[in-house]
PDB file with SEQRES, HELIX, SHEET and CRYST1 records, atoms N, CA, C and O in Angstrom:
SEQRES   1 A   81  UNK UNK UNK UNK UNK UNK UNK UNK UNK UNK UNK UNK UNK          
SEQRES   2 A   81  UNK UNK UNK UNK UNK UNK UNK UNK UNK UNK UNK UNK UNK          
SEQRES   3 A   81  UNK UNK UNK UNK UNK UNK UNK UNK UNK UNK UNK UNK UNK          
SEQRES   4 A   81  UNK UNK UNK UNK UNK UNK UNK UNK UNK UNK UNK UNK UNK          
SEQRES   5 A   81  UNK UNK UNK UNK UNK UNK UNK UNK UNK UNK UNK UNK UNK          
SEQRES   6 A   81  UNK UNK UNK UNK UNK UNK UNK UNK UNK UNK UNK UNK UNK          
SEQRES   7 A   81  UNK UNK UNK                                                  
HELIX    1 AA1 UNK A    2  UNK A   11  1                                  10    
HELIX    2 AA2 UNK A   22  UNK A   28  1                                   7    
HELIX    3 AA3 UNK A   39  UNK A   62  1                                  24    
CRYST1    1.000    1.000    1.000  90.00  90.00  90.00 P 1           1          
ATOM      1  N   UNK A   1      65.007 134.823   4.456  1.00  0.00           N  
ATOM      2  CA  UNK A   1      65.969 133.761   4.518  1.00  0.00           C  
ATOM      3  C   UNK A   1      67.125 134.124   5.454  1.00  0.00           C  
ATOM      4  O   UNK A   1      67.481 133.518   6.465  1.00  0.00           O  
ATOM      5  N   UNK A   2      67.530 135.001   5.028  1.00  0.00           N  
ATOM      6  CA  UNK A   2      68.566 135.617   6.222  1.00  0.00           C  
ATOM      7  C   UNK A   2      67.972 136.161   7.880  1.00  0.00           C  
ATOM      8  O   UNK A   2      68.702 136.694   8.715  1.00  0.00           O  
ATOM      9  N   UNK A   3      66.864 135.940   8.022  1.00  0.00           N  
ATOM     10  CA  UNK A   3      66.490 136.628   9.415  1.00  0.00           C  
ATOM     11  C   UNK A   3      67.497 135.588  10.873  1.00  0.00           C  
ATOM     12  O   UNK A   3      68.184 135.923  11.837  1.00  0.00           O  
ATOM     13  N   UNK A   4      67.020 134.180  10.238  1.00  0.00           N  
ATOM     14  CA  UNK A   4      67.983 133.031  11.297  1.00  0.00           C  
ATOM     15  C   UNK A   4      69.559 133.378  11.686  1.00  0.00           C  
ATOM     16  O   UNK A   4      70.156 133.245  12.754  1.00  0.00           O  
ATOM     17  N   UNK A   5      70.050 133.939  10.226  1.00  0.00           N  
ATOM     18  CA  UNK A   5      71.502 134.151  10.641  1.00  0.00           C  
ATOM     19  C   UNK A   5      71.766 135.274  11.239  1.00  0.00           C  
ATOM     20  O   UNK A   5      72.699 135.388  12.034  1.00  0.00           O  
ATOM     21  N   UNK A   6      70.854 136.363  10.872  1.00  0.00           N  
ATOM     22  CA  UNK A   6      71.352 137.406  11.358  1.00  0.00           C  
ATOM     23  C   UNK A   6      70.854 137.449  13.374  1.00  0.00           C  
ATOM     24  O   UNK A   6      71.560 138.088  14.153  1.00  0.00           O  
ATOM     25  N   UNK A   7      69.898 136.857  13.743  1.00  0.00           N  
ATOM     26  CA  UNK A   7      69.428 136.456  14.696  1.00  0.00           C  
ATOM     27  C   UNK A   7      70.493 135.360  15.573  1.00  0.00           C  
ATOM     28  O   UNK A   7      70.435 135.255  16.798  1.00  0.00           O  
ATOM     29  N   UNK A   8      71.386 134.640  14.776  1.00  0.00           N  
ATOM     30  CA  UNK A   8      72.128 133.787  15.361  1.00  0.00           C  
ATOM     31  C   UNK A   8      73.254 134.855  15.414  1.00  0.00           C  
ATOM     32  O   UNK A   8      73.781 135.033  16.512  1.00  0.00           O  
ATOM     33  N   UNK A   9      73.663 135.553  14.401  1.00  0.00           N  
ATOM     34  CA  UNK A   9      75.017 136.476  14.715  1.00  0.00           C  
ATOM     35  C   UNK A   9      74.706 137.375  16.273  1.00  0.00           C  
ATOM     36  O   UNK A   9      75.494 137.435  17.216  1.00  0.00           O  
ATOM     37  N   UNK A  10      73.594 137.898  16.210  1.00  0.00           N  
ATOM     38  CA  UNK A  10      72.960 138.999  17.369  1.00  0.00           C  
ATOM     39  C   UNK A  10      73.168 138.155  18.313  1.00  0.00           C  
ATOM     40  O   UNK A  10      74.073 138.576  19.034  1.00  0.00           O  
ATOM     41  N   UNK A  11      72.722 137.057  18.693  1.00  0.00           N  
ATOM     42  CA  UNK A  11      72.688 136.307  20.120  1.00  0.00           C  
ATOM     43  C   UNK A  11      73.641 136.292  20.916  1.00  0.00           C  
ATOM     44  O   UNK A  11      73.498 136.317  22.138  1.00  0.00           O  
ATOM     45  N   UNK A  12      75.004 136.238  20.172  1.00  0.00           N  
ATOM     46  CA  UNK A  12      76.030 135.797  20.665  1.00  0.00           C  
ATOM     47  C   UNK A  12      76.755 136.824  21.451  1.00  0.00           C  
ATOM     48  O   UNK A  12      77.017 137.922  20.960  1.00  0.00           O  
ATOM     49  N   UNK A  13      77.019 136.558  22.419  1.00  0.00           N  
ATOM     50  CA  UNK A  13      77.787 137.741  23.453  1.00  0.00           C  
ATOM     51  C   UNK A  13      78.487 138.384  23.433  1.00  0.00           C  
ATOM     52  O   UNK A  13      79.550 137.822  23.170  1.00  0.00           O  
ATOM     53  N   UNK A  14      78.588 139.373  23.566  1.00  0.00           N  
ATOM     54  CA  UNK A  14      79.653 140.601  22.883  1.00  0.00           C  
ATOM     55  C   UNK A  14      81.482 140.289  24.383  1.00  0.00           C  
ATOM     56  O   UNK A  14      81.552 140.283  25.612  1.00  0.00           O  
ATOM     57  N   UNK A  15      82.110 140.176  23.698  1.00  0.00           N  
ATOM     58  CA  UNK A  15      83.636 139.895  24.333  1.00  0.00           C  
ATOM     59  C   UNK A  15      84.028 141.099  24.193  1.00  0.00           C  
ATOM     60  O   UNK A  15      84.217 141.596  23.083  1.00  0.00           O  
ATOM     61  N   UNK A  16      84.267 141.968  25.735  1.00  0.00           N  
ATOM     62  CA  UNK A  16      84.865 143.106  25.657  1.00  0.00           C  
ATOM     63  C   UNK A  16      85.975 142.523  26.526  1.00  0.00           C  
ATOM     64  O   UNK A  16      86.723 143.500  26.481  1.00  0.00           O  
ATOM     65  N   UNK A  17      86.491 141.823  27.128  1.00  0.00           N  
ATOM     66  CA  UNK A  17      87.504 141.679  28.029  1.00  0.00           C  
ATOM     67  C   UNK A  17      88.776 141.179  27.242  1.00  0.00           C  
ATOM     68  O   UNK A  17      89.881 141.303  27.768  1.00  0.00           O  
ATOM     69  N   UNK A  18      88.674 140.755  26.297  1.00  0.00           N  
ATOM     70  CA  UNK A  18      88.749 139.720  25.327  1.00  0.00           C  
ATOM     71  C   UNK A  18      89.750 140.823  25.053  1.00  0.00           C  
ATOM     72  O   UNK A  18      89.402 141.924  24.626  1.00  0.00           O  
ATOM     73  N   UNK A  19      91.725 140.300  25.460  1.00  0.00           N  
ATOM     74  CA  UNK A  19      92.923 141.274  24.683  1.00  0.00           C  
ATOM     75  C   UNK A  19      92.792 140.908  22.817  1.00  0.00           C  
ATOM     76  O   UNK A  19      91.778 140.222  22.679  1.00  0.00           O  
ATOM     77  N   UNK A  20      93.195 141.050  22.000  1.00  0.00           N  
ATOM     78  CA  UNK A  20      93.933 141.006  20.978  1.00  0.00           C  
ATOM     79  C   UNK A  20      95.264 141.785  20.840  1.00  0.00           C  
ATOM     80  O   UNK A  20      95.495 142.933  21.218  1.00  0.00           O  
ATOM     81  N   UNK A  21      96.093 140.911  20.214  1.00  0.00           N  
ATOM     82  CA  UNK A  21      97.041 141.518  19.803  1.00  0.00           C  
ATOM     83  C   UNK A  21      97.196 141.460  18.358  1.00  0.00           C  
ATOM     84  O   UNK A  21      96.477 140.681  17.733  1.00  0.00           O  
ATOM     85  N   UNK A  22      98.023 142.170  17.763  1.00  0.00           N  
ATOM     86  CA  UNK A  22      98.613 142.562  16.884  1.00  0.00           C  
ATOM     87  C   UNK A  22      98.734 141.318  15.768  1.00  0.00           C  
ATOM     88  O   UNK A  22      98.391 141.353  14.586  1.00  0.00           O  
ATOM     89  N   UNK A  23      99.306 140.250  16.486  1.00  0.00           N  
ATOM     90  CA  UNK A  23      99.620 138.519  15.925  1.00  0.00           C  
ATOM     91  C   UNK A  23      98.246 137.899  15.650  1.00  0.00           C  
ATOM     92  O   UNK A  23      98.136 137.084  14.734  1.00  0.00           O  
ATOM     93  N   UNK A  24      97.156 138.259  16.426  1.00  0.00           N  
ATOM     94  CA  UNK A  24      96.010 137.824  16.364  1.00  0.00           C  
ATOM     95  C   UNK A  24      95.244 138.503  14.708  1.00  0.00           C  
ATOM     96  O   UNK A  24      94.584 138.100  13.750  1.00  0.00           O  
ATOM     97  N   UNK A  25      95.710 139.414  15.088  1.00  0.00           N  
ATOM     98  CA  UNK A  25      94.493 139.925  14.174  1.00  0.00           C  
ATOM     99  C   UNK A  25      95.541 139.351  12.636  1.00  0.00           C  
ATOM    100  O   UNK A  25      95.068 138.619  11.767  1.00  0.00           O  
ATOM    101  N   UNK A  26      96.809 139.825  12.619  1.00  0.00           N  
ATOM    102  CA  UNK A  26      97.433 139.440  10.975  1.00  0.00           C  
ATOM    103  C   UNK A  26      97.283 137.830  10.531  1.00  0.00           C  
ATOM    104  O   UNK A  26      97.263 137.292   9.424  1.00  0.00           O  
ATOM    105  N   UNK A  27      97.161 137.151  12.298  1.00  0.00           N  
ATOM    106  CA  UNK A  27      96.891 135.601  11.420  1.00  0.00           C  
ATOM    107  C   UNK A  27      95.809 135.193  10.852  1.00  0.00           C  
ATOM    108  O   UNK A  27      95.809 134.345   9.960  1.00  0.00           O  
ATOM    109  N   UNK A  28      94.923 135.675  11.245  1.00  0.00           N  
ATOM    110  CA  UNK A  28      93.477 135.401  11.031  1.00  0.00           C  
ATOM    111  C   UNK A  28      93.110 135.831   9.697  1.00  0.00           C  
ATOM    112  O   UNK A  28      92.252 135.105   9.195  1.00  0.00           O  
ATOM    113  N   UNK A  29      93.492 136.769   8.991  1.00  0.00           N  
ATOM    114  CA  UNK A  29      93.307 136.996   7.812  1.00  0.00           C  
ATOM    115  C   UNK A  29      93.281 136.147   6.961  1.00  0.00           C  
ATOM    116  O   UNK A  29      93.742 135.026   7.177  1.00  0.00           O  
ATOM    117  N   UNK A  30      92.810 136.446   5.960  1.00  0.00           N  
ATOM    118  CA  UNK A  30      92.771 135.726   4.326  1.00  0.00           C  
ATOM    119  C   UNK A  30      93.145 136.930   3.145  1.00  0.00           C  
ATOM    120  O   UNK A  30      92.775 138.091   2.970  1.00  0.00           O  
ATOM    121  N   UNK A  31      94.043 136.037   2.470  1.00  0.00           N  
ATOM    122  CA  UNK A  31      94.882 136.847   1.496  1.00  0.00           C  
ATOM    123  C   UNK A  31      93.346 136.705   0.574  1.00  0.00           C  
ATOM    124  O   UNK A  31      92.563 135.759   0.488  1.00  0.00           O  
ATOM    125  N   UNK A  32      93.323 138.158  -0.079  1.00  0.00           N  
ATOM    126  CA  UNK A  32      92.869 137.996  -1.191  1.00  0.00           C  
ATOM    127  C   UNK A  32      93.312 136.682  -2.764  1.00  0.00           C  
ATOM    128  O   UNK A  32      92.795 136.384  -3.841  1.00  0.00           O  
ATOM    129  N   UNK A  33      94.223 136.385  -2.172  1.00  0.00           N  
ATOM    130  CA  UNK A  33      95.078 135.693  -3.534  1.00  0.00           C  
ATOM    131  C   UNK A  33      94.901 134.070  -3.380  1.00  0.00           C  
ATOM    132  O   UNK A  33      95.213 133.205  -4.198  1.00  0.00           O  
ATOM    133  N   UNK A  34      94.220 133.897  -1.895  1.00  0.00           N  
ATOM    134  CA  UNK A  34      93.946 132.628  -1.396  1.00  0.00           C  
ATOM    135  C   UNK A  34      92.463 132.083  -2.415  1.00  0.00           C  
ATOM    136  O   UNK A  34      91.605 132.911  -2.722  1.00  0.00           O  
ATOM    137  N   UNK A  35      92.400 131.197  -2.673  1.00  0.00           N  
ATOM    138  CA  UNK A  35      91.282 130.410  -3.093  1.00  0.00           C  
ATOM    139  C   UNK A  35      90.080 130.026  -2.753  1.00  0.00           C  
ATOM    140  O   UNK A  35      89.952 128.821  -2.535  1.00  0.00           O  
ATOM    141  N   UNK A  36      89.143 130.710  -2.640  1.00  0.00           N  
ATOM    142  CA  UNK A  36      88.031 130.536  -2.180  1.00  0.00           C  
ATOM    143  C   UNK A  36      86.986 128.948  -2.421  1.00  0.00           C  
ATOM    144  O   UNK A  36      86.260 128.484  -1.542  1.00  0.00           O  
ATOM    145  N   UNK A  37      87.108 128.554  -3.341  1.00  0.00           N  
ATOM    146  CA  UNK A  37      86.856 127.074  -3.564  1.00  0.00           C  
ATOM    147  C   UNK A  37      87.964 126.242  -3.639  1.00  0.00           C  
ATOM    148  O   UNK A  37      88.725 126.411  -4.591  1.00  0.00           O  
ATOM    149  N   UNK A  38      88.146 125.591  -3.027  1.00  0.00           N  
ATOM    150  CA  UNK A  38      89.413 124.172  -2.523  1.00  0.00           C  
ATOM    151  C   UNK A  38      89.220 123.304  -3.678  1.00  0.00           C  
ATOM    152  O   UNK A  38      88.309 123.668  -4.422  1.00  0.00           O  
ATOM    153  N   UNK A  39      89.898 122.161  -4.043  1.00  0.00           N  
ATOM    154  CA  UNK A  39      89.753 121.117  -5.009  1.00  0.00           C  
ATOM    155  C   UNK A  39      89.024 120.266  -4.315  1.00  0.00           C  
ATOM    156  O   UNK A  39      88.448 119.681  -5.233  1.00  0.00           O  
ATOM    157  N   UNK A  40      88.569 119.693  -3.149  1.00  0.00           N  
ATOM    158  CA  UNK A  40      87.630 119.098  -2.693  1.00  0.00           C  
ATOM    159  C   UNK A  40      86.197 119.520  -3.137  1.00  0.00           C  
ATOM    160  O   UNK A  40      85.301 118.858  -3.661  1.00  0.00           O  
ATOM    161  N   UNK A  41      86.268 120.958  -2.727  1.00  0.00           N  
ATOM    162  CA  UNK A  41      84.839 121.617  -3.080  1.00  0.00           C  
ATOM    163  C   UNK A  41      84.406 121.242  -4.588  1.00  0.00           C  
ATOM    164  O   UNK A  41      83.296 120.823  -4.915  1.00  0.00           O  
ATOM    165  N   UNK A  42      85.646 121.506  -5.553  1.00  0.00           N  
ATOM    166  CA  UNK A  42      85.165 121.457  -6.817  1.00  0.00           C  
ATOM    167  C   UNK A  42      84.767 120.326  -6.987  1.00  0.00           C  
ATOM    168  O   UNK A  42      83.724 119.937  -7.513  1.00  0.00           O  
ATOM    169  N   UNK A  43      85.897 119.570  -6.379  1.00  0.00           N  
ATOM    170  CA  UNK A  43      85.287 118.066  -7.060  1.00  0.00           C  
ATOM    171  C   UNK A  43      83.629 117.396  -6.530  1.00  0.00           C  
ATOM    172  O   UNK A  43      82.889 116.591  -7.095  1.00  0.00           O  
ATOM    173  N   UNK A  44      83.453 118.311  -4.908  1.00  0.00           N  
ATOM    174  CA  UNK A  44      81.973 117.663  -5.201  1.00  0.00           C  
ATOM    175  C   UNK A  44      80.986 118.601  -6.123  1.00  0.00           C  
ATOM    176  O   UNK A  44      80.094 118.026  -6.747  1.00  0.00           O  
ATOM    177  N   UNK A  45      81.078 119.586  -6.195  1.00  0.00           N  
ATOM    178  CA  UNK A  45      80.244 120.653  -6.533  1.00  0.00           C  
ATOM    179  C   UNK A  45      79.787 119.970  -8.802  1.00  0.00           C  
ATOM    180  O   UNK A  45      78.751 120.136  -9.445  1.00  0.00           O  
ATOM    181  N   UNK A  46      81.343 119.164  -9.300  1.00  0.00           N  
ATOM    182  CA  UNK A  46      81.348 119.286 -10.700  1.00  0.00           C  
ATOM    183  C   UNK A  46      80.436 117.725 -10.449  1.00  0.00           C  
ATOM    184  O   UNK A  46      79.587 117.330 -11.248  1.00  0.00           O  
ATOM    185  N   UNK A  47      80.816 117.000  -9.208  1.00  0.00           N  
ATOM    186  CA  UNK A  47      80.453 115.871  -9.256  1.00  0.00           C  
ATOM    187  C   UNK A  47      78.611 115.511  -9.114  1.00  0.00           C  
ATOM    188  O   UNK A  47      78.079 114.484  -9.536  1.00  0.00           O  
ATOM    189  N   UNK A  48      77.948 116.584  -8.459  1.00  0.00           N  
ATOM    190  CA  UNK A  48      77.166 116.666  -7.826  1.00  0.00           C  
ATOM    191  C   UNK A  48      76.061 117.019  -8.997  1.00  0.00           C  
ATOM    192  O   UNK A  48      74.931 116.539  -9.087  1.00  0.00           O  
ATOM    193  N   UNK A  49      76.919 118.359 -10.211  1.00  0.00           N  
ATOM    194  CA  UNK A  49      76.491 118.309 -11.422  1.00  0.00           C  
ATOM    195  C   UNK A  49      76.276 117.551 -12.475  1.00  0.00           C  
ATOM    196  O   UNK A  49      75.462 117.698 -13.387  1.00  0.00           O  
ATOM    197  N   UNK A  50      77.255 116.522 -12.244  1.00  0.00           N  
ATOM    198  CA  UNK A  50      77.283 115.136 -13.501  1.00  0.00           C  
ATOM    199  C   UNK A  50      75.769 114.475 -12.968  1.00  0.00           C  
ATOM    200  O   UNK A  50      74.786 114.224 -13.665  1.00  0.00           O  
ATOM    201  N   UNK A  51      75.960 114.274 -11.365  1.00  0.00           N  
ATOM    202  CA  UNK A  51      75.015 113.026 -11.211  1.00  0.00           C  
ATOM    203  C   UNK A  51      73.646 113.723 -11.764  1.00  0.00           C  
ATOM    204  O   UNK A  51      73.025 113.217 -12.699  1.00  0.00           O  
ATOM    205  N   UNK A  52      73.208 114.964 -11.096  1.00  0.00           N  
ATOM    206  CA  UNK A  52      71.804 116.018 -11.606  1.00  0.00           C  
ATOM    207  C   UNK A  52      71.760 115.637 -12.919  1.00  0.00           C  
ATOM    208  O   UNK A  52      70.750 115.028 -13.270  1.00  0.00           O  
ATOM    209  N   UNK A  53      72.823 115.902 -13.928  1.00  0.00           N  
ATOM    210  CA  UNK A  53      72.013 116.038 -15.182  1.00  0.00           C  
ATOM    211  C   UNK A  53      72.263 114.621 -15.494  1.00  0.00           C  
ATOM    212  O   UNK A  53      71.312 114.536 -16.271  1.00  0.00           O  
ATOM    213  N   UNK A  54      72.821 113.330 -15.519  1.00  0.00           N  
ATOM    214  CA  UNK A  54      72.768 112.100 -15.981  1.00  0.00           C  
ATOM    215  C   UNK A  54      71.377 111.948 -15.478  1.00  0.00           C  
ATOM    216  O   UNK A  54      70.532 111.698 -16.338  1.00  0.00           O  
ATOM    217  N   UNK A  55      70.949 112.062 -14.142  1.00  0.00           N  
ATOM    218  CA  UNK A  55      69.336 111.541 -13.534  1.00  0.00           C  
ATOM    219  C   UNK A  55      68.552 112.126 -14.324  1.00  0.00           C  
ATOM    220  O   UNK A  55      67.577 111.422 -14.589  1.00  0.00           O  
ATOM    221  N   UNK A  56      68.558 113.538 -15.029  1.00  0.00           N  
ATOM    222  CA  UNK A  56      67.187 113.782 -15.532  1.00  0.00           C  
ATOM    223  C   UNK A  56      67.622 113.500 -16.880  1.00  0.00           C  
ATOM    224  O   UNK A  56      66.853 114.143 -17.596  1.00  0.00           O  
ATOM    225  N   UNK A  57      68.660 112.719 -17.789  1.00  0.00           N  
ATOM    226  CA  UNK A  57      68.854 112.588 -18.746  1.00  0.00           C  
ATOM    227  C   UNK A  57      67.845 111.436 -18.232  1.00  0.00           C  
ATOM    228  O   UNK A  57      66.633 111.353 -18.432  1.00  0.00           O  
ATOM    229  N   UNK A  58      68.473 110.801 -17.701  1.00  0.00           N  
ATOM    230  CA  UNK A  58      67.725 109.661 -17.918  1.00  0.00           C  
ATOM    231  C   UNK A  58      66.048 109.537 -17.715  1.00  0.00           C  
ATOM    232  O   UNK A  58      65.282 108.790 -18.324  1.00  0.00           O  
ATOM    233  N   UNK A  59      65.792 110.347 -16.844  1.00  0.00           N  
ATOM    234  CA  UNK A  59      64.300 110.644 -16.268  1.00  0.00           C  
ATOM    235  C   UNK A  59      63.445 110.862 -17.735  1.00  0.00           C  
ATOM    236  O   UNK A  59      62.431 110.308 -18.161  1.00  0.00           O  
ATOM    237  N   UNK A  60      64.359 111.966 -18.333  1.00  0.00           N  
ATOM    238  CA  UNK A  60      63.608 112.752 -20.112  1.00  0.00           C  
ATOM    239  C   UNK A  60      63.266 111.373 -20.574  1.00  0.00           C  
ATOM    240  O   UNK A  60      62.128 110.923 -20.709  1.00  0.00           O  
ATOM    241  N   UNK A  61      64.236 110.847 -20.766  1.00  0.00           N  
ATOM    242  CA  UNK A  61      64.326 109.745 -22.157  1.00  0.00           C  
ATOM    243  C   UNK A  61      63.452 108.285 -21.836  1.00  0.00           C  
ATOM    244  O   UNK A  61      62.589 107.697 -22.488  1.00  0.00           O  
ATOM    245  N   UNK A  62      64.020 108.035 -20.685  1.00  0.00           N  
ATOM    246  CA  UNK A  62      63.621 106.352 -19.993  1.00  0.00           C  
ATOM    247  C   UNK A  62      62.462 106.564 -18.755  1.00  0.00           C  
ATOM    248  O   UNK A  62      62.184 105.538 -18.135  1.00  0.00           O  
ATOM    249  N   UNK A  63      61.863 107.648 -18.409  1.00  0.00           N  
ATOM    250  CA  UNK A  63      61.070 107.457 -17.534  1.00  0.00           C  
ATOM    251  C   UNK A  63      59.654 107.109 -17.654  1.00  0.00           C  
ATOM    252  O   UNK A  63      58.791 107.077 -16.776  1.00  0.00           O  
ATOM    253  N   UNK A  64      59.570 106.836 -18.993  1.00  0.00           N  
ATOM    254  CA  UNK A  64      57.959 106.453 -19.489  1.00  0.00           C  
ATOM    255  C   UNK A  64      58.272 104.653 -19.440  1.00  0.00           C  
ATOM    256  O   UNK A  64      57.544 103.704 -19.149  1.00  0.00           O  
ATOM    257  N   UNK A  65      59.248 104.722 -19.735  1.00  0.00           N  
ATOM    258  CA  UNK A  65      59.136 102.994 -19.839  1.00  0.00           C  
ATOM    259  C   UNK A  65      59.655 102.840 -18.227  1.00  0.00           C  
ATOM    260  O   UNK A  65      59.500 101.689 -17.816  1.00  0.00           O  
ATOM    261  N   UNK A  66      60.123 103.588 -17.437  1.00  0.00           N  
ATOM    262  CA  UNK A  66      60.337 102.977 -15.740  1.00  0.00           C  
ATOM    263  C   UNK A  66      59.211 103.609 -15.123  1.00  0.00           C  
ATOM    264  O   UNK A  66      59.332 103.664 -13.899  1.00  0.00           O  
ATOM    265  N   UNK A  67      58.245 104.062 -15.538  1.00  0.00           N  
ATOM    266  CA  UNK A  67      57.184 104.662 -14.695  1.00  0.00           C  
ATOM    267  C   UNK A  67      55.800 104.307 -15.120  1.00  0.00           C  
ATOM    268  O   UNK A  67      54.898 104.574 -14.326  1.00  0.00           O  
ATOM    269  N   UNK A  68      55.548 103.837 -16.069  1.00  0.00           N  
ATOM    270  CA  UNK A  68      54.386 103.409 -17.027  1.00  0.00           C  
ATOM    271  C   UNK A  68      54.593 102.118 -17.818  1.00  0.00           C  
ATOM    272  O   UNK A  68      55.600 101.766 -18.433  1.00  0.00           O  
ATOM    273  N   UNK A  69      53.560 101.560 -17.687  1.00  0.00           N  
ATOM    274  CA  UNK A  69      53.481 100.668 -18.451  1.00  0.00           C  
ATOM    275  C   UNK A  69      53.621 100.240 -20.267  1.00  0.00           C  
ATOM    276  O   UNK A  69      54.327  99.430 -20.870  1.00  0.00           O  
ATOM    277  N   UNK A  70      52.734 101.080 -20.638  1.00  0.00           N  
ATOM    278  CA  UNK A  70      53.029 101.366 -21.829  1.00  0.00           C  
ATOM    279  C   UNK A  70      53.680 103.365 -22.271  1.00  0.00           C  
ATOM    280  O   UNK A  70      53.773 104.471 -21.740  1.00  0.00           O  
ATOM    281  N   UNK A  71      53.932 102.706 -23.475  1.00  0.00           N  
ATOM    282  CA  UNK A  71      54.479 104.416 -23.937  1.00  0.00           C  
ATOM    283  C   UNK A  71      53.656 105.580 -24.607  1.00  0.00           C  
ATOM    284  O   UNK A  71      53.451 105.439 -25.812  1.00  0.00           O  
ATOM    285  N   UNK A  72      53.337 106.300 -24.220  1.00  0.00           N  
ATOM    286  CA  UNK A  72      52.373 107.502 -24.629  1.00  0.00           C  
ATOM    287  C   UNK A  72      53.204 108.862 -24.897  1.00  0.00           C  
ATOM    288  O   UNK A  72      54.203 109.336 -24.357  1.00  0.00           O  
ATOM    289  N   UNK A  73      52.354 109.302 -25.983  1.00  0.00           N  
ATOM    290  CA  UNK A  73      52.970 110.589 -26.409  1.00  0.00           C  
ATOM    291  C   UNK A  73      51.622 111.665 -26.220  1.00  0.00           C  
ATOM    292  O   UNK A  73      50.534 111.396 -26.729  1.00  0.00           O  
ATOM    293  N   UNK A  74      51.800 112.618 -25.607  1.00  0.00           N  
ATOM    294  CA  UNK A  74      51.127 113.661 -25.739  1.00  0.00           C  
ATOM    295  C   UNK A  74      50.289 114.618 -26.915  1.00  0.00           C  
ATOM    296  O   UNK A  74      49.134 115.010 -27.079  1.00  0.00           O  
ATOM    297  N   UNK A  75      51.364 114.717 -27.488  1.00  0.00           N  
ATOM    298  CA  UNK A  75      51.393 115.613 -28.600  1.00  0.00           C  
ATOM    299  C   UNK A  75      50.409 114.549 -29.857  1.00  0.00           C  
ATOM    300  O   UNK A  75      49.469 115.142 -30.387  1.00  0.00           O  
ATOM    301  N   UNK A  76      50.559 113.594 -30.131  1.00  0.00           N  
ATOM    302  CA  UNK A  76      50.537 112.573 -31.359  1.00  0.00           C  
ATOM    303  C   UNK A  76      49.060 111.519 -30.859  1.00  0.00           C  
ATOM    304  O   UNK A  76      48.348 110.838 -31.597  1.00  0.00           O  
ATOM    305  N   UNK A  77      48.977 111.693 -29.500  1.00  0.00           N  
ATOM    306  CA  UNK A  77      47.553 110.967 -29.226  1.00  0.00           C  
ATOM    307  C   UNK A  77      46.668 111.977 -29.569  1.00  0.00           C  
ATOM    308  O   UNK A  77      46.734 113.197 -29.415  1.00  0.00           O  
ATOM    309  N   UNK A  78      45.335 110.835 -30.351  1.00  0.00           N  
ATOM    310  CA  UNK A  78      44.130 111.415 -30.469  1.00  0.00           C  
ATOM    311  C   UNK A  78      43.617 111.738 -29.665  1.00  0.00           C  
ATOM    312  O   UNK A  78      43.844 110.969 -28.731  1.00  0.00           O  
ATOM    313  N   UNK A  79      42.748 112.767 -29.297  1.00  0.00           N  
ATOM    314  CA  UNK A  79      41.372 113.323 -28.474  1.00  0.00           C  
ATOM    315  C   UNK A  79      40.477 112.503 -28.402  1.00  0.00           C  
ATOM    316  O   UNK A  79      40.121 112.108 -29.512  1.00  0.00           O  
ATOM    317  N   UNK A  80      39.918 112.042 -27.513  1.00  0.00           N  
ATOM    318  CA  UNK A  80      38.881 110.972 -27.027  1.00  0.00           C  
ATOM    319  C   UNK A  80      37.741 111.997 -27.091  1.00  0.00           C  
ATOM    320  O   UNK A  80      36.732 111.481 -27.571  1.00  0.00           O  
ATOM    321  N   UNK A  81      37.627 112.931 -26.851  1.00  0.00           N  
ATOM    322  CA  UNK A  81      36.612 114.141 -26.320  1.00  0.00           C  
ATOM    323  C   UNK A  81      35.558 114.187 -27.038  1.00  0.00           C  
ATOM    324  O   UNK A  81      34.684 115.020 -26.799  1.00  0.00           O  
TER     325      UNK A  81                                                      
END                                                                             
């Protein structure tokens, strides 16, 4: 799974001419104390979870009567055999 990225990191051209200073490198950082998931993120990530499990709530319960005609049980039907 990782071979693409690490193949896309390699490709890319190595910048030796390329100054940095001092300002460069302290802005670029990330505080440890910074937040790694945003409230956007959460909200799709919790949202994304509601919709998953409402669909297979509903899939468990209602998908014999939206997918079939009549209702059958597995367990409780007789053997024809």
């Amino acid at each position: 799974m990782d071979n693409l990225g690490a193949i896309a990191i390699c490709s890319e051209p190595y910048e030796k001419d390329k100054k940095r200073t001092q300002e460069d490198l302290t802005t670029t950082r990330i505080s440890k104390k910074h937040n790694l998931l945003t409230r956007d993120m959460w909200r799709t990530i919790l949202g994304q979870s509601a919709y998953q499990f409402l669909v297979i709530i509903m899939l468990m319960y209602f998908g014999t009567f939206m997918f079939f005609e009549e209702s059958f049980n597995l367990i409780e039907k007789p053997d024809f055999t």
